[in-house]
N, C-alpha and C positions, 0 to 999 in steps of 0.2 A: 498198543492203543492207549493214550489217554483215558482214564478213568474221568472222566465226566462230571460225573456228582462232585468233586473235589475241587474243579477246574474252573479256571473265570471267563466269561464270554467277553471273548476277545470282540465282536461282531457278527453280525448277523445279517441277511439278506437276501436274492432269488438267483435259481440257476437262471438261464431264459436260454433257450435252444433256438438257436436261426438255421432251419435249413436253407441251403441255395440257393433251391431250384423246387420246383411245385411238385413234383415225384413222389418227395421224400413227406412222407407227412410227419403234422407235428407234433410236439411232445410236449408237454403241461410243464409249465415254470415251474420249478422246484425248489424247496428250499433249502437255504444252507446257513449252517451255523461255526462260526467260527472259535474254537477254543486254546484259552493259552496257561500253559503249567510250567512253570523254573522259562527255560529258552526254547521251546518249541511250541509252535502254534499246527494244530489241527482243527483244517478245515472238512463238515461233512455233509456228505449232500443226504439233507434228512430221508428223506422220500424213496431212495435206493441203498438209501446206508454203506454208500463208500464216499472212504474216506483219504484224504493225505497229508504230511505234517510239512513242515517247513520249519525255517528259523525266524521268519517273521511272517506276516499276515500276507504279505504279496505272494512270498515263494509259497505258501503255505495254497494259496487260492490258483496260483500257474500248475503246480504239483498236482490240484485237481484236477483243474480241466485237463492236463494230460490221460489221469488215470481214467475221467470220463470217456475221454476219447478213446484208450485205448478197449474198455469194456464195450462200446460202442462197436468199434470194432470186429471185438471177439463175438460180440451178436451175431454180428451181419455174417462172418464165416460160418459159426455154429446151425444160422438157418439158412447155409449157401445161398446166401445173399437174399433171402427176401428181406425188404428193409419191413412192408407192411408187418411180415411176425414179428420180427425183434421192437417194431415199435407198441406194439400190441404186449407185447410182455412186458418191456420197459412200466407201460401204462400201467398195467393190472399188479408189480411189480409197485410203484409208486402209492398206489390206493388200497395194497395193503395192510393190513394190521401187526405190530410188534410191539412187545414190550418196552427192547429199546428205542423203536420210533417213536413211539408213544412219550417216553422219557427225552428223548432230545427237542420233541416238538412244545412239550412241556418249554422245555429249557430258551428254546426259540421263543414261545408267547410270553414267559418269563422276558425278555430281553428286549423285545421289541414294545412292551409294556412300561416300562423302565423309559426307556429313549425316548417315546410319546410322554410320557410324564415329565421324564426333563426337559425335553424341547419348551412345553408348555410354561414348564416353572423358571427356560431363560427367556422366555419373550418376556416373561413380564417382568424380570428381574433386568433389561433393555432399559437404562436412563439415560441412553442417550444417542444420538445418529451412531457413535461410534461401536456401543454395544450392538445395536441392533446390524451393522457391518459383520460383526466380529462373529455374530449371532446365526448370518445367514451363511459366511463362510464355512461354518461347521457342519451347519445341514447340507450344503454341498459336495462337502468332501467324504460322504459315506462312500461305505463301500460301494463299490462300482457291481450292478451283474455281475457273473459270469456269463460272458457269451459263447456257445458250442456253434463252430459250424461243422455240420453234418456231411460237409463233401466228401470227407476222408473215409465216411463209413458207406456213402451211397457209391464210391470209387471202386469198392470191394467187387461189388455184384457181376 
């Protein structure tokens, strides 16, 4: 694991869970934070505190939702298949309290404080149609979600 405190936020942003199908109930956006140390980037989902690395910020975020998915998963068989309890624990699991959540969530309002400060200090720093182009492209190309769909886990039961 990444030691954290040392490391620079590569990015930052929300899990978002899309179940299917109406069955499956939902599960609260979550947040993740992206971190990067020498050639590995680790991304981690604050709120259940797994995490997975990669070699860049893409494979870094595909590498999670796998291991999302696969922990999803191991729910659903561990409470042979009720999806209601494993969403129930997930939840109560999300809301809470740790020192290192606490410290990464930190590290998240740290980053996304930053971003909003810069965003603000390029618009105005915009003289011209071309800036303000080059301006909006940037805020576009955040990071994207992660989006989970939950078929694989509600497939179990």
């Amino acid at each position: 694991m990444i030691d954290f405190n040392n490391a620079i936020v590569a990015d930052f942003g929300k899990i978002v869970f899309v179940p299917k199908n109406h069955s499956i109930p939902a599960l609260p956006d979550m947040n993740l934070i992206i971190f990067k140390k020498e050639n590995e980037y680790q991304a981690i989902c604050i709120d259940i505190e797994i995490d997975a690395v990669g070699d860049n910020l893409k494979d870094a975020c595909n590498n999670l939702k796998k291991v999302l998915r696969l922990y999803i998963t191991q729910m659903v068989y561990n409470y042979n298949g009720n999806i209601n309890s494993v969403v129930e624990d997930i939840i109560n699991n999300a809301f809470s309290h740790g020192n290192i959540k606490s410290q990464l969530f930190e590290k998240y309002l740290q980053a996304k404080h930053k971003y909003l400060l810069d965003k603000i200090a390029n618009d105005r720093k915009a003289k011209s149609r071309k800036d303000d182009v080059i301006n909006a492209w940037h805020r576009i190309f955040q990071i994207e979600p992660i989006r989970l769909n939950l078929t694989l886990a509600a497939g179990i039961a």
